[in-house]
C-alpha positions in Angstrom: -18.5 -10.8 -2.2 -17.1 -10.2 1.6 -19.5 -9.0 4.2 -19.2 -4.8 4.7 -20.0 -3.4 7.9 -23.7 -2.4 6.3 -24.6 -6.2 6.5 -24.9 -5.9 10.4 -27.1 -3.8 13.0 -24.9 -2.4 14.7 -26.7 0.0 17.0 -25.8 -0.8 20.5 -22.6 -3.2 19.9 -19.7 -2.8 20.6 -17.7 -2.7 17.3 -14.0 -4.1 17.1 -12.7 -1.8 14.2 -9.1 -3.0 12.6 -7.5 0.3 11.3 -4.3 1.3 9.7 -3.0 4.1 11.8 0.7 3.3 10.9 1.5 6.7 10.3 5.0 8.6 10.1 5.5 10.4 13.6 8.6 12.7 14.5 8.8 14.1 17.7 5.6 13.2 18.4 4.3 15.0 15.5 2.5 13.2 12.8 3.9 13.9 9.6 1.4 12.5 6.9 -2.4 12.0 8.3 -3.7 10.5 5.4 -4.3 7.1 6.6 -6.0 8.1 9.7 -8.2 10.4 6.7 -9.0 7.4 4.9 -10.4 5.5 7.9 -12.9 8.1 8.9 -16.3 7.1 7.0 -15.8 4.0 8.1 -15.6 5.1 11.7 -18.2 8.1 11.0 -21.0 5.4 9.7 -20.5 3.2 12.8 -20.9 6.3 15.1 -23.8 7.5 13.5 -25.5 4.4 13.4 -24.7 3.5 17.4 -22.2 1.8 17.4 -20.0 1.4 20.7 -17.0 1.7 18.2 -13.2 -0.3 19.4 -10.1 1.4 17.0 -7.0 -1.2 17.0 -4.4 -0.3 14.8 -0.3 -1.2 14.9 2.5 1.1 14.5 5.7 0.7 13.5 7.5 -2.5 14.6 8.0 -3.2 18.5 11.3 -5.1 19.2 12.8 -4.6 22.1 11.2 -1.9 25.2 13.2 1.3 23.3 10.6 0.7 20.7 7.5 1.7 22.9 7.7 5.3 23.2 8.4 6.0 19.6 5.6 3.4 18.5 3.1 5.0 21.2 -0.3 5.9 19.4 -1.3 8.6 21.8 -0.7 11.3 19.2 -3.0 9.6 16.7 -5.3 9.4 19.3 -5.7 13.4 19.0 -5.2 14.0 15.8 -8.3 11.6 15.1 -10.3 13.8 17.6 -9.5 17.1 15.6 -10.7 14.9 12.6 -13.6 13.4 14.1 -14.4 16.5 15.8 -15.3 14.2 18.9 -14.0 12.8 22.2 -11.5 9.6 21.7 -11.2 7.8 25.0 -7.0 6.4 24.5 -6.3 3.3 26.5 -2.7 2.9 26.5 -2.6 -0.8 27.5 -3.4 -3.8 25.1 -5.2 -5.9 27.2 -6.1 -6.0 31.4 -8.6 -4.1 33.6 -8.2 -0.8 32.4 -8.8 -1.8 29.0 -11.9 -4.0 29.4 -12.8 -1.5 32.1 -12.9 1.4 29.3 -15.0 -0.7 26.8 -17.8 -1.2 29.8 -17.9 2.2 30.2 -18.7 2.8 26.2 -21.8 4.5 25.3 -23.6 4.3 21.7 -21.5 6.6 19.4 -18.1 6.7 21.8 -14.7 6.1 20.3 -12.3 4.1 22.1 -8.6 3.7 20.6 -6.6 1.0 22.0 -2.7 1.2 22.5 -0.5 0.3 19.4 -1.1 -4.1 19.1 2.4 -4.6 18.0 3.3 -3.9 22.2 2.0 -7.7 22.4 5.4 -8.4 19.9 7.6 -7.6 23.0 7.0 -10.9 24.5 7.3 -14.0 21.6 5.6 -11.6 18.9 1.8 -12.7 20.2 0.8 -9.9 17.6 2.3 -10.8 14.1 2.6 -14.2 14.9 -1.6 -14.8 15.6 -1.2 -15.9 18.9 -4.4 -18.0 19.1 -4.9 -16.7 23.2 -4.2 -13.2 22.1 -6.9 -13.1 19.1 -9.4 -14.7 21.5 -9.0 -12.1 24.2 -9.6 -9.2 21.9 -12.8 -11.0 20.1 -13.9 -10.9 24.1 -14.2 -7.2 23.9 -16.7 -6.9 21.1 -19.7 -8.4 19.7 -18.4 -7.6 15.7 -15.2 -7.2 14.1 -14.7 -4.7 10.6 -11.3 -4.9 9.2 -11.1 -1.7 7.3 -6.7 -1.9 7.5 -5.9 -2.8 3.8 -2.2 -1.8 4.5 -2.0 -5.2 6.8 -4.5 -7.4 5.0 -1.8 -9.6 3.5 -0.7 -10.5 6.7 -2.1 -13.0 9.5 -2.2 -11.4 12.8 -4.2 -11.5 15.6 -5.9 -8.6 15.5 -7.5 -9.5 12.2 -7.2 -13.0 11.1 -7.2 -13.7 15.0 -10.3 -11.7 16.2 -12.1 -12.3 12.8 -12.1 -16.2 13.9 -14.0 -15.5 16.7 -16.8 -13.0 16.1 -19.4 -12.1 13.0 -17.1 -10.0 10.5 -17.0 -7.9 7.7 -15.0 -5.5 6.4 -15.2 -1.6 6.1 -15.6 0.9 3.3 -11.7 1.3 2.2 -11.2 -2.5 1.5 -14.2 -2.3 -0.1 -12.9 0.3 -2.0 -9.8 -1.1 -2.6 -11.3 -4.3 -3.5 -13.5 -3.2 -5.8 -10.9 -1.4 -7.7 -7.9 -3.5 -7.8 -9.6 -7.1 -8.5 -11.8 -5.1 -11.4 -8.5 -3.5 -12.5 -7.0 -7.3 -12.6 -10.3 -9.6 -13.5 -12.2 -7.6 -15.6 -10.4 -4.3 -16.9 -11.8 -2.0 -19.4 -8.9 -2.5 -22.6 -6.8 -1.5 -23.7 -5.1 -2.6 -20.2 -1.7 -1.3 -18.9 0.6 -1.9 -16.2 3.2 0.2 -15.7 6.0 -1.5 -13.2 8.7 0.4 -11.7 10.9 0.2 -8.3 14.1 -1.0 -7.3 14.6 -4.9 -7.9 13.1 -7.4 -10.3 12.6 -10.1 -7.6 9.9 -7.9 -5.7 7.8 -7.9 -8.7 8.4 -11.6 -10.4 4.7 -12.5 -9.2 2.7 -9.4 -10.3 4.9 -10.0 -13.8 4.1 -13.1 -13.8 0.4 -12.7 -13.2 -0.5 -9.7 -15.2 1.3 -10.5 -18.5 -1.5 -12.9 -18.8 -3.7 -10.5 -18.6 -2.6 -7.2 -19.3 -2.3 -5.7 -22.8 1.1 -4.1 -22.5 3.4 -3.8 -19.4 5.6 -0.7 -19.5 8.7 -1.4 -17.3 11.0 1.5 -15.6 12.9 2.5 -12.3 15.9 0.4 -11.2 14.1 -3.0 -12.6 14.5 -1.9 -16.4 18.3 -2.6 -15.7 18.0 -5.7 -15.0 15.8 -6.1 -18.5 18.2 -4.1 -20.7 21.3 -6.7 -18.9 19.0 -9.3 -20.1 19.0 -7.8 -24.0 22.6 -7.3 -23.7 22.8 -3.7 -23.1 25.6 -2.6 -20.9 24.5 -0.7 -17.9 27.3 0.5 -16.1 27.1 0.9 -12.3 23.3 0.9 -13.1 21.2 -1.3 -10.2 21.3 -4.7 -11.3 19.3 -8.3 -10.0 21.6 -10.3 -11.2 19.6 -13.7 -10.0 17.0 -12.2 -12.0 18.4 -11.9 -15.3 17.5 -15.0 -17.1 13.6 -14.7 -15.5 13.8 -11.3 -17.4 15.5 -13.0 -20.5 12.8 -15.5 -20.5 9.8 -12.8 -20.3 11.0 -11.2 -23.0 11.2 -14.2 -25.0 8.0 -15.2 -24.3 5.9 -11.7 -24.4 8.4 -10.1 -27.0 5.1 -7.6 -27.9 3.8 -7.3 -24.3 7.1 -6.0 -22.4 8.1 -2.8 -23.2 11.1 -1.6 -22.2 12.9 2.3 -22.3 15.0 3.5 -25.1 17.0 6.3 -23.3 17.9 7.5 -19.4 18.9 10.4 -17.2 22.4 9.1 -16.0 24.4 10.0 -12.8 28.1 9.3 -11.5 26.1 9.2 -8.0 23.0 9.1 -6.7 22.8 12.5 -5.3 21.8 16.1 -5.6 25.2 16.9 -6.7 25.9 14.7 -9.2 26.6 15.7 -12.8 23.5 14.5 -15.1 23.4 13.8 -18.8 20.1 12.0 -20.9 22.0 8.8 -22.6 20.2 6.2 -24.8 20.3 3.0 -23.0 22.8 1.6 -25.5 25.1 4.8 -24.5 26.0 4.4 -20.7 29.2 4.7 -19.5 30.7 2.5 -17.6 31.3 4.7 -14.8 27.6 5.7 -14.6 24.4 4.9 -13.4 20.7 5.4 -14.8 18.5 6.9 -12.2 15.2 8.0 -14.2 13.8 8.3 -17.5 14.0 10.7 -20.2 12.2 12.3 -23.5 12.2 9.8 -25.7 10.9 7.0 -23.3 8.3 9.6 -22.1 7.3 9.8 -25.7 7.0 6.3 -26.1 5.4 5.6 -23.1 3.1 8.3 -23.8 1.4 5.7 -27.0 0.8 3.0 -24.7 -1.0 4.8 -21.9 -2.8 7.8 -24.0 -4.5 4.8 -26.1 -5.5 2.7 -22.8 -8.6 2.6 -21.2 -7.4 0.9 -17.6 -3.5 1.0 -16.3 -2.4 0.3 -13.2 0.9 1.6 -12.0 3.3 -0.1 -9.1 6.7 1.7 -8.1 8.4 4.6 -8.8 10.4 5.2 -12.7 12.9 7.1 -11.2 14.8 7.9 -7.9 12.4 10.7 -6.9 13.4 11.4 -3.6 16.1 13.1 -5.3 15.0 16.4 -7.2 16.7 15.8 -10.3 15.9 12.5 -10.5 12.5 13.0 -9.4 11.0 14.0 -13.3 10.0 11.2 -14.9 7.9 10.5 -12.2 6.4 13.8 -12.2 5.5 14.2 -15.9 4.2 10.3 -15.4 2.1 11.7 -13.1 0.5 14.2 -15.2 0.4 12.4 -18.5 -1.9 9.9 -16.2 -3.9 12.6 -14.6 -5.2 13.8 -18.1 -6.4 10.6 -19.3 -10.0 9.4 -19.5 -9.2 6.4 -18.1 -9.0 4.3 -14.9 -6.1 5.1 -13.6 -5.1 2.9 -10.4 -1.4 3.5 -8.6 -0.7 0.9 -6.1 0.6 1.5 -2.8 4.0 2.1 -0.9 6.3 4.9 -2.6 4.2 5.3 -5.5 1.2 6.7 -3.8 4.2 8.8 -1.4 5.4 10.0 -4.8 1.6 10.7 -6.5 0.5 12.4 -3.1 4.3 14.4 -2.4 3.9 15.9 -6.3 0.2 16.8 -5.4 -1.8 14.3 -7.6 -4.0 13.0 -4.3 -7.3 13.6 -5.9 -6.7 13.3 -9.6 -6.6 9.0 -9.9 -9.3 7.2 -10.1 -8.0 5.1 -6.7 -4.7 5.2 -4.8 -4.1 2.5 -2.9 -3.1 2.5 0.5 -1.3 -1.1 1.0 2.3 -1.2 -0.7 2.5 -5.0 -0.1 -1.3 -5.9 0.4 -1.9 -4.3 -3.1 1.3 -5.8 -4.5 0.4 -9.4 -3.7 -3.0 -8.9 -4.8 -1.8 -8.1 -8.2 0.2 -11.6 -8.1 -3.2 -13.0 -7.4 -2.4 -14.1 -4.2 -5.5 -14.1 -1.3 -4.9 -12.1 2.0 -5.3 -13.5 4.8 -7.0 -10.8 6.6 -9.6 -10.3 4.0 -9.8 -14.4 2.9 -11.2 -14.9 6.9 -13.9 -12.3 6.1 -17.3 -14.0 5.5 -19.1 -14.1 2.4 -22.3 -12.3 1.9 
């Protein structure tokens, strides 16, 4: 079990916390604040308990200098003052005199955010690439490091695999959370167990296949990635999305977990993927050659609806249909509420199924959403994350 930040005094120190402020910002406007939300008891406990508390969180990707300006963290900065309902001292530099000038100047309880880290990946990438100097400089600035960003766990950087190396560590209360929910989900779940896998390709979920059909009872598949199945059984799909380097992996599961793998029986189908395209419910064995399936329909629903109504744990990763698109967007919806009636633990994994959950108002009615799209997928293929792997053990 990894170190929180309860394992540590931290009254008086000056407390390096990793978030995951990666918010969508237009016009300098924040669009969806939930991240910054689900970083505050984190932050709250450290002010309370006296901390000198350091935010460092990235934004976007930083390529080239037009990247700056629309990656600048200054509007996080006072949003997370509305929400903290407390000064945040914003340091628009990653490293230098101002910066280390600001942290002196940091009483008990103050808030200091610094400047997004990925402006170190203008010059050779220092950031995502754990630049060894870069890491050591920001450990300089604290006395304890808390990596509360789950969304970036699965990747090494310098601000947490990198400044983790350096100081005494633990992490914060929404990797704990997410922790504590996914591994149970995968390790020890409460059965019947199922996963419900959806999204566009095969070959971005081969590992969590791989991994959970050991372990899960039944896996329900749907979105773009059941194609690629029904190719594999034969079916004719028309201009359905295919993997096609992924067909005999999905011939071979099915050989193999015949009973496990479940697959759906009919489809909405579109000439287009658009608002304006004509829309008809087909079986999958009855799709023209000139269309494409684009979300699920009744009879799937209904069949779907035995596996998870008699389950006492499912976890669910990527979308069943192209919801972005109204009438596309159904199957997802009633998935949504079918789940949200169960007495069950439900757990939806990151990325555009928590978008989807959270756009169709189904925030609060899971028992966890996750916030990491590729951090929770690779922790359902088993893999360890480098950010939380450096953590220390209690």
């Amino acid at each position: 079990m990894k170190k929180t930040i309860r394992d540590y005094d931290v009254n008086g120190k000056k407390v390096i916390i990793r978030v995951d402020f990666n918010v969508p910002i237009k016009e300098g406007v924040i669009q969806d604040d939930n991240r910054i939300v689900e970083s505050l008891p984190t932050i709250r406990y450290a002010i309370e308990n006296g901390a000198k508390v350091i935010l460092m969180s990235h934004l976007g990707r930083v390529k080239e200098e037009a990247d700056l300006a629309k990656n600048d963290l200054a509007p996080v900065a006072v949003r997370l003052q509305e929400l903290l309902n407390k000064k945040v001292t914003f340091v628009d530099v990653t490293r230098g005199e101002k910066l280390e000038n600001a942290v002196a100047m940091l009483q008990n309880g103050d808030v200091l955010l610094v400047q997004n880290t990925r402006y170190e990946d203008l010059d050779g990438k220092k950031e995502s690439s754990n630049d060894a100097e870069l890491g050591a400089y920001w450990a300089s600035l604290g006395d304890i490091y808390i990596n509360d960003a789950f969304g970036t766990a699965h990747r090494a950087h310098a601000s947490n695999v990198g400044i983790a190396s350096h100081l005494p560590n633990g992490v914060g209360f929404l990797i704990e959370k997410e922790l504590n929910h996914l591994e149970k989900a995968i390790k020890d779940p409460e059965r019947p167990f199922t996963v419900i896998l959806g999204g566009a390709k095969v070959s971005d979920k081969i590992g969590v296949i791989e991994n959970l059909v050991k372990v899960a009872d039944h896996i329900l598949i749907g979105g773009g990635m059941m194609f690629t199945f029904l190719k594999a059984q034969g079916y004719e799909v028309g201009k359905s999305l295919v993997d096609e380097e992924n067909i005999e992996f999905c011939r071979n599961m099915l050989a193999l977990y015949p009973d496990k793998i479940v697959l759906p029986v009919d489809c909405v189908c579109g000439k287009e993927m658009s608002e304006s395209s004509p829309i008809r419910a087909a079986l999958v064995s009855d799709i023209h050659e000139d269309e494409m399936g684009l979300d699920l329909s009744m009879k799937t629903f209904d069949l779907f609806k035995q596996y998870v109504t008699a389950s006492k744990t499912i976890v669910w990763n990527g979308p069943i249909g192209a919801f972005e698109i109204e009438q596309f967007a159904t199957g997802t919806k009633v998935l949504c509420q079918e789940l949200a009636k169960l007495d069950a633990t439900v757990i939806l994994g990151g990325g555009d199924t928590a978008s989807a959950a959270i756009q169709f108002g189904y925030k609060d009615k899971f028992s966890h959403i996750s916030t990491g799209g590729g951090a929770s997928l690779e922790l359902l293929e088993g893999k360890d994350l480098p950010g939380i792997s450096i953590i220390s053990e209690k």
